[in-house]
C-alpha positions as a LaTeX table, in Angstrom:
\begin{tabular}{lrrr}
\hline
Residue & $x$ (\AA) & $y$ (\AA) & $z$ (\AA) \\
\hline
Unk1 & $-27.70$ & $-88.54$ & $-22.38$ \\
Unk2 & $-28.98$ & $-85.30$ & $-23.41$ \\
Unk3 & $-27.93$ & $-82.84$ & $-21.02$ \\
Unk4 & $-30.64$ & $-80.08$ & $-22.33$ \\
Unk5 & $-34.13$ & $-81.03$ & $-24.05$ \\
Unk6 & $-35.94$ & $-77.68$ & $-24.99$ \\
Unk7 & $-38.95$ & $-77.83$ & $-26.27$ \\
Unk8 & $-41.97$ & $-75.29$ & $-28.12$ \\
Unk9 & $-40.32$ & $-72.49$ & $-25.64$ \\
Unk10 & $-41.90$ & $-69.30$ & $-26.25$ \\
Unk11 & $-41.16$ & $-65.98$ & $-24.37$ \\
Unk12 & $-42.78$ & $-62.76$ & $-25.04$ \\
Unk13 & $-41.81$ & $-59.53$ & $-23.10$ \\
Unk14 & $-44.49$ & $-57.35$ & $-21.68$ \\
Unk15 & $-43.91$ & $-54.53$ & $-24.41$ \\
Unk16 & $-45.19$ & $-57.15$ & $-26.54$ \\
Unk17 & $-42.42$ & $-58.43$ & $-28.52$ \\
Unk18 & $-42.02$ & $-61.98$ & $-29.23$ \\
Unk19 & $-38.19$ & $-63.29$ & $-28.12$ \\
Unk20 & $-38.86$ & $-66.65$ & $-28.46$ \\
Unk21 & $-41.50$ & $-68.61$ & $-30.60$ \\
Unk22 & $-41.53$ & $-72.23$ & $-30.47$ \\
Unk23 & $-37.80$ & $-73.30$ & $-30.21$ \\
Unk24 & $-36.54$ & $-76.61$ & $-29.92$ \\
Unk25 & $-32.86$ & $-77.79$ & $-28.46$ \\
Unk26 & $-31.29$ & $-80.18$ & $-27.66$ \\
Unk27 & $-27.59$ & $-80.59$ & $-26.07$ \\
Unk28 & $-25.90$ & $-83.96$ & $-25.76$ \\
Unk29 & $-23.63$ & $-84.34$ & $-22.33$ \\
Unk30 & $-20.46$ & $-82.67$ & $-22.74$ \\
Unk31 & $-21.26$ & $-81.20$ & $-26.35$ \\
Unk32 & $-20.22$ & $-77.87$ & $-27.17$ \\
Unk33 & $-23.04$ & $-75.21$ & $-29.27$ \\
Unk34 & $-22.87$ & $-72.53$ & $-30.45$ \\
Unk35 & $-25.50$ & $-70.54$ & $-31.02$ \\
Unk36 & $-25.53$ & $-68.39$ & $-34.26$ \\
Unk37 & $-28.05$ & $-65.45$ & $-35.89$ \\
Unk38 & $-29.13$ & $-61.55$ & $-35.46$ \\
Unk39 & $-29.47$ & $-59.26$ & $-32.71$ \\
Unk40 & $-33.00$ & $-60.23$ & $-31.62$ \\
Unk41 & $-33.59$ & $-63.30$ & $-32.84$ \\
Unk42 & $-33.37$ & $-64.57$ & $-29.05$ \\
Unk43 & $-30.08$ & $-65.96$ & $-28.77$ \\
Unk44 & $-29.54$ & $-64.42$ & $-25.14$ \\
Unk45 & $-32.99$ & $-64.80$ & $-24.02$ \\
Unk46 & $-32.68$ & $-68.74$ & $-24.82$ \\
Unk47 & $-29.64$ & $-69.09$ & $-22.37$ \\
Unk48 & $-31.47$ & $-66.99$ & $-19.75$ \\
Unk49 & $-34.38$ & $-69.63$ & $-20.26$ \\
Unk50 & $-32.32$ & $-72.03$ & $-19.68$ \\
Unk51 & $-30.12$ & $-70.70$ & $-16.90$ \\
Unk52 & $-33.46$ & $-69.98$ & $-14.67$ \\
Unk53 & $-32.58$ & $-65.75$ & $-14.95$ \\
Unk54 & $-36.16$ & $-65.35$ & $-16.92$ \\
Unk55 & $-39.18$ & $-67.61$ & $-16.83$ \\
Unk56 & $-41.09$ & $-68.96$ & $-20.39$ \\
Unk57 & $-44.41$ & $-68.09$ & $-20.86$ \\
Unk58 & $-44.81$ & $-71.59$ & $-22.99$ \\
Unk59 & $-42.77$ & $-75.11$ & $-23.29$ \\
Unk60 & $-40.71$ & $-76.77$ & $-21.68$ \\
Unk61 & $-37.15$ & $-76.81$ & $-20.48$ \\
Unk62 & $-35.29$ & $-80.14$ & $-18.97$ \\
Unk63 & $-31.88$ & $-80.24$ & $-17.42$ \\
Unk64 & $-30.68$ & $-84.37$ & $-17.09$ \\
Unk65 & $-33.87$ & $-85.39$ & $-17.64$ \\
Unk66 & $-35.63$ & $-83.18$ & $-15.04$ \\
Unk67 & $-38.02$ & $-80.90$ & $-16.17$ \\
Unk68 & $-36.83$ & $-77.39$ & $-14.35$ \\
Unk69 & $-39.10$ & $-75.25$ & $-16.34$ \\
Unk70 & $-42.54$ & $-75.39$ & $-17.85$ \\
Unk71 & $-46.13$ & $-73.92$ & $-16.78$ \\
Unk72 & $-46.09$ & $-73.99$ & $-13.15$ \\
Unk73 & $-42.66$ & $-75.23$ & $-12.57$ \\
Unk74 & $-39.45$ & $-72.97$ & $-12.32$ \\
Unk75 & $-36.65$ & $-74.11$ & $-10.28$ \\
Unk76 & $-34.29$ & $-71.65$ & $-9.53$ \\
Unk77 & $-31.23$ & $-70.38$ & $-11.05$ \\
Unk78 & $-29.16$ & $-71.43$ & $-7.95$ \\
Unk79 & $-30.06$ & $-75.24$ & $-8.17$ \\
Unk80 & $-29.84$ & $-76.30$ & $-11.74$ \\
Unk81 & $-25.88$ & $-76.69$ & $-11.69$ \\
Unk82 & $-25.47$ & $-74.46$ & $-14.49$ \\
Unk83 & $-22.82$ & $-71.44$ & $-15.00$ \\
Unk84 & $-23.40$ & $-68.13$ & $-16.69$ \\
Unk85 & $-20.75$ & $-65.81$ & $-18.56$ \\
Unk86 & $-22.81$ & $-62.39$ & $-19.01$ \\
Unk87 & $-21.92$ & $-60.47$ & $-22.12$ \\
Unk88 & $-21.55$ & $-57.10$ & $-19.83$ \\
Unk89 & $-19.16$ & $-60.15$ & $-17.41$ \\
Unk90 & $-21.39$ & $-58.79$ & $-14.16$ \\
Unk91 & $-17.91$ & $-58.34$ & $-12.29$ \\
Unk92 & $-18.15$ & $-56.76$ & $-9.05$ \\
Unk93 & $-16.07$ & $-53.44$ & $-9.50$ \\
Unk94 & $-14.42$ & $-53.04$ & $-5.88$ \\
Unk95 & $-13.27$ & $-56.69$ & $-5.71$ \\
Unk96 & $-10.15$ & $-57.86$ & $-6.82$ \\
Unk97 & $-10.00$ & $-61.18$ & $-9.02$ \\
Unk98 & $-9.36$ & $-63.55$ & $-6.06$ \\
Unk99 & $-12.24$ & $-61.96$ & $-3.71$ \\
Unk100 & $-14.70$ & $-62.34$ & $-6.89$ \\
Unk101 & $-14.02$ & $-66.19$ & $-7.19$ \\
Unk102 & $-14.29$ & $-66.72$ & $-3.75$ \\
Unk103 & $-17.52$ & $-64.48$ & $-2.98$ \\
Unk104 & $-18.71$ & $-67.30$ & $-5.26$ \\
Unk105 & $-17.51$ & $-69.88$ & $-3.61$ \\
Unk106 & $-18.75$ & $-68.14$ & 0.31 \\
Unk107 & $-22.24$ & $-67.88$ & $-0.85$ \\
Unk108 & $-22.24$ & $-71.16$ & $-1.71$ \\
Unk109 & $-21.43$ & $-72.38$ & 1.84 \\
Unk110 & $-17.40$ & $-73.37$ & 1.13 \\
Unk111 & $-15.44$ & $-73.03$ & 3.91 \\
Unk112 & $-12.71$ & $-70.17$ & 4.31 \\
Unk113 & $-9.82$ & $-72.79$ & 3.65 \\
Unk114 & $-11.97$ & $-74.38$ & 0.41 \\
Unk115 & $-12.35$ & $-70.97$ & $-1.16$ \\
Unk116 & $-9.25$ & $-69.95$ & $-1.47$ \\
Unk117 & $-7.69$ & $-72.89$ & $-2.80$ \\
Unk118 & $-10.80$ & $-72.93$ & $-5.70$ \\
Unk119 & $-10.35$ & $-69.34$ & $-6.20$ \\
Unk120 & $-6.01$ & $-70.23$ & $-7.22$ \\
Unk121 & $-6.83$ & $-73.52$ & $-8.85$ \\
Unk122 & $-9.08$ & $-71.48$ & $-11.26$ \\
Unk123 & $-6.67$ & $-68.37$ & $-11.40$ \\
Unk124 & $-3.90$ & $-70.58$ & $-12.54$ \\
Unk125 & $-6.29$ & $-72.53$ & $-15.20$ \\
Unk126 & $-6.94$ & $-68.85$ & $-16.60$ \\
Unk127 & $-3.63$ & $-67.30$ & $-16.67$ \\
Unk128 & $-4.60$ & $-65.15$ & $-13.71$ \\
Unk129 & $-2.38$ & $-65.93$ & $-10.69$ \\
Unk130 & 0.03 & $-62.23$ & $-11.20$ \\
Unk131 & $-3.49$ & $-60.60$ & $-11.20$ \\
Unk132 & $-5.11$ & $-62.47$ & $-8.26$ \\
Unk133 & $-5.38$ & $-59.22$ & $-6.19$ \\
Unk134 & $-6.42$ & $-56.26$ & $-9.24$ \\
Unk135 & $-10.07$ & $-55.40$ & $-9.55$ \\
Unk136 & $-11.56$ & $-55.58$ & $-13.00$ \\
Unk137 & $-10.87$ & $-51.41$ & $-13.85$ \\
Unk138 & $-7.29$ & $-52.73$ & $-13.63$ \\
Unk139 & $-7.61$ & $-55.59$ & $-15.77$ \\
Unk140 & $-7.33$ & $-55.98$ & $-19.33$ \\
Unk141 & $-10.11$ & $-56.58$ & $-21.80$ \\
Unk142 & $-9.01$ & $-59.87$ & $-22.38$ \\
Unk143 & $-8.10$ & $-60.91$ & $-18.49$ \\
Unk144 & $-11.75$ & $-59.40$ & $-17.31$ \\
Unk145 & $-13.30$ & $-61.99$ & $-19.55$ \\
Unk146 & $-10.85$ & $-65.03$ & $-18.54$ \\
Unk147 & $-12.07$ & $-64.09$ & $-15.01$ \\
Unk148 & $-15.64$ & $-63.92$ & $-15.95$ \\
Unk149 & $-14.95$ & $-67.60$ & $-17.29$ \\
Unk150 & $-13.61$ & $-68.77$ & $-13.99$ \\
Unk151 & $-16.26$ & $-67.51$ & $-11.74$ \\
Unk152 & $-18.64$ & $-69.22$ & $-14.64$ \\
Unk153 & $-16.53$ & $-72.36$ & $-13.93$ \\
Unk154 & $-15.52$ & $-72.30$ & $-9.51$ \\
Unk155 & $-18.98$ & $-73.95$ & $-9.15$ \\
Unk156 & $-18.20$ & $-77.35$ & $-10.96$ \\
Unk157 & $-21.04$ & $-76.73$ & $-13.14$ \\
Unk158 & $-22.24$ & $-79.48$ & $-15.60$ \\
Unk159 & $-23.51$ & $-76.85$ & $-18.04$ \\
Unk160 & $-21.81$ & $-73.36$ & $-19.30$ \\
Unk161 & $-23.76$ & $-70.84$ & $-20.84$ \\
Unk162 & $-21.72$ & $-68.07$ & $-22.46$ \\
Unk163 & $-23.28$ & $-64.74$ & $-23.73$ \\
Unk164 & $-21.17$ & $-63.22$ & $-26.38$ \\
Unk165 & $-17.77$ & $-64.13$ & $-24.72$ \\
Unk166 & $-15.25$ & $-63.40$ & $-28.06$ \\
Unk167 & $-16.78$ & $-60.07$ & $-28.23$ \\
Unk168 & $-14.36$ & $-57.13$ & $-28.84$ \\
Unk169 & $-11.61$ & $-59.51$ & $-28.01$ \\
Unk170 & $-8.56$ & $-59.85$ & $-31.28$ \\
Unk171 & $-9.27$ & $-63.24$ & $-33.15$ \\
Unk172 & $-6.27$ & $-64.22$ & $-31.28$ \\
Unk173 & $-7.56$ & $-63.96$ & $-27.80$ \\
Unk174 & $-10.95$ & $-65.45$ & $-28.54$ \\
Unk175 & $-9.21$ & $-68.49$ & $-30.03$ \\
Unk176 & $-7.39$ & $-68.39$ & $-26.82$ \\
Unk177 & $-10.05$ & $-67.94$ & $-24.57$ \\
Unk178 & $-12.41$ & $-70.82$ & $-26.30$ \\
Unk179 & $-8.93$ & $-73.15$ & $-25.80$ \\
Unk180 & $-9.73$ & $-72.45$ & $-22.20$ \\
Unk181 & $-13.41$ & $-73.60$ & $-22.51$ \\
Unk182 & $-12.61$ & $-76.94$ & $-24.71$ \\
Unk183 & $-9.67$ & $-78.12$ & $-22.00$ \\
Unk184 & $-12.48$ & $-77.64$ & $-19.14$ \\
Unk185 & $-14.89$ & $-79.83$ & $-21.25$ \\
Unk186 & $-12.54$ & $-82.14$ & $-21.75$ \\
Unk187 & $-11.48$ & $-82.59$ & $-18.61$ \\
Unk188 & $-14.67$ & $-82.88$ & $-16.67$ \\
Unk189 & $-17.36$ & $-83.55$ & $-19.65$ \\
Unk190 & $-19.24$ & $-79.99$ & $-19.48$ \\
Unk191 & $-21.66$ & $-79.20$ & $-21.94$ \\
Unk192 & $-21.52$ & $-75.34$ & $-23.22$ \\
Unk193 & $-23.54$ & $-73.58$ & $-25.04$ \\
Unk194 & $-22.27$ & $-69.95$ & $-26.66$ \\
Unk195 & $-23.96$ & $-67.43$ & $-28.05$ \\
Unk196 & $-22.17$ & $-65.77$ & $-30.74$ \\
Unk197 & $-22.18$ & $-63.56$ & $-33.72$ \\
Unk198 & $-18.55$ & $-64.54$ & $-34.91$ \\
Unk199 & $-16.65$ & $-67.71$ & $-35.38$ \\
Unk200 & $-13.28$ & $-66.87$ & $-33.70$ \\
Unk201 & $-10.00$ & $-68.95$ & $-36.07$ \\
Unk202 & $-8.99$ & $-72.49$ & $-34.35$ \\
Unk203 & $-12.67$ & $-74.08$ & $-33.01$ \\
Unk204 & $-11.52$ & $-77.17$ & $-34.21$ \\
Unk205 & $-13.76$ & $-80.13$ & $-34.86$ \\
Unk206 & $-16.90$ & $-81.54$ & $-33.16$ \\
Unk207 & $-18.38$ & $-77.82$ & $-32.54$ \\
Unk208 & $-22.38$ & $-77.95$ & $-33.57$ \\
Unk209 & $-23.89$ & $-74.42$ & $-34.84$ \\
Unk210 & $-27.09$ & $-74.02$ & $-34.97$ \\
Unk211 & $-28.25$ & $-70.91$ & $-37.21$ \\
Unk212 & $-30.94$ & $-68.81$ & $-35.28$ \\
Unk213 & $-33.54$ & $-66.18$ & $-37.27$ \\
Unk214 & $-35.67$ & $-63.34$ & $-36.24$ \\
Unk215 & $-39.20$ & $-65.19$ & $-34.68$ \\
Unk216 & $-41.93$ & $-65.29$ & $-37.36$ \\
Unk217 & $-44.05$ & $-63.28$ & $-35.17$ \\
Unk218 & $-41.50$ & $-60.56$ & $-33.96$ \\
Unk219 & $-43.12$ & $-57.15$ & $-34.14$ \\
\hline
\end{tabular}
């Protein structure tokens, strides 16, 4: 089952340049992309598509089979059981690693009980438990982006999408960090999609690239 069908999706910005023009995709259940090409050829802008964060001028975008986006229809970010890695990781400054998985988790109507056991499960999958109560300023480069992948993740999401996450991280740590992503696949079937302008050492097999280029019609 295809767990993302994109199709003609087209997104211009109001200054006029073209993002997005025409693009097709397609993501099998549980399959891991990566998405591959230069700095505005719309890698970024496809995942926000997707995610519900920006709305297509043109095509259409189905989650599962439902269509979620497509002239006239939007649903919102919040209900298409997808989760979001930011390339800036959007963590809340003042908050230490535990209150940021659990803020998740309280705005999502989980009881006080439910949150914080999510909030250690995921701190332990990420190497995070020592660092449960240290805001992000006292966090490493490498742990702020392991947290940003577990606040992706404390929703049970069926689909990742991952903006730049090996960036100005040692080939090392990005091969650890996408470890992290393959044993969550594994172990509950999630389908990811990453944007990327490097390959970090150790993907392994079964990982589909798909090459993206500058929209015919960018100006």
């Amino acid at each position: 089952m295809l767990a993302v069908r994109c199709r003609g999706l087209c997104k211009v910005w109001p200054s006029g340049v073209v993002a997005l023009d025409g693009v097709d995709l397609e993501v099998g259940e549980g399959e891991p992309v990566i998405l591959m090409g230069p700095s505005g050829a719309g890698k970024t802008t496809l995942i926000r598509l997707v995610s519900g964060l920006e709305r297509l001028d043109a095509g259409e975008i189905q989650l599962w089979g439902e269509t979620v986006a497509a002239r006239g229809v939007h649903l919102p970010a919040r209900k298409r059981g997808v989760g979001m890695v930011f390339q800036d990781l959007a963590l809340w400054p003042h908050l230490s690693a535990r209150a940021q998985l659990e803020l998740v988790q309280k705005r999502e109507g989980t009881g006080r009980k439910e949150r914080r056991a999510a909030a250690e499960r995921w701190l332990e999958r990420v190497g995070l438990q020592a660092r449960a109560g240290h805001e992000p300023g006292r966090l490493s480069g490498g742990e702020r982006r392991r947290l940003a992948l577990a606040r992706g993740m404390i929703g049970c999401p069926r689909l990742l999408l991952l903006d730049e996450p090996f960036a100005e991280l040692p080939s090392g740590q990005a091969g650890e960090l996408f470890e992290m992503i393959r044993l969550e696949r594994n172990r509950s079937g999630l389908a990811t999609i990453v944007v990327s302008h490097l390959l970090p050492e150790g993907l392994g097999d079964g990982i589909r690239i798909i090459p993206m280029a500058m929209p015919e019609s960018y100006a």
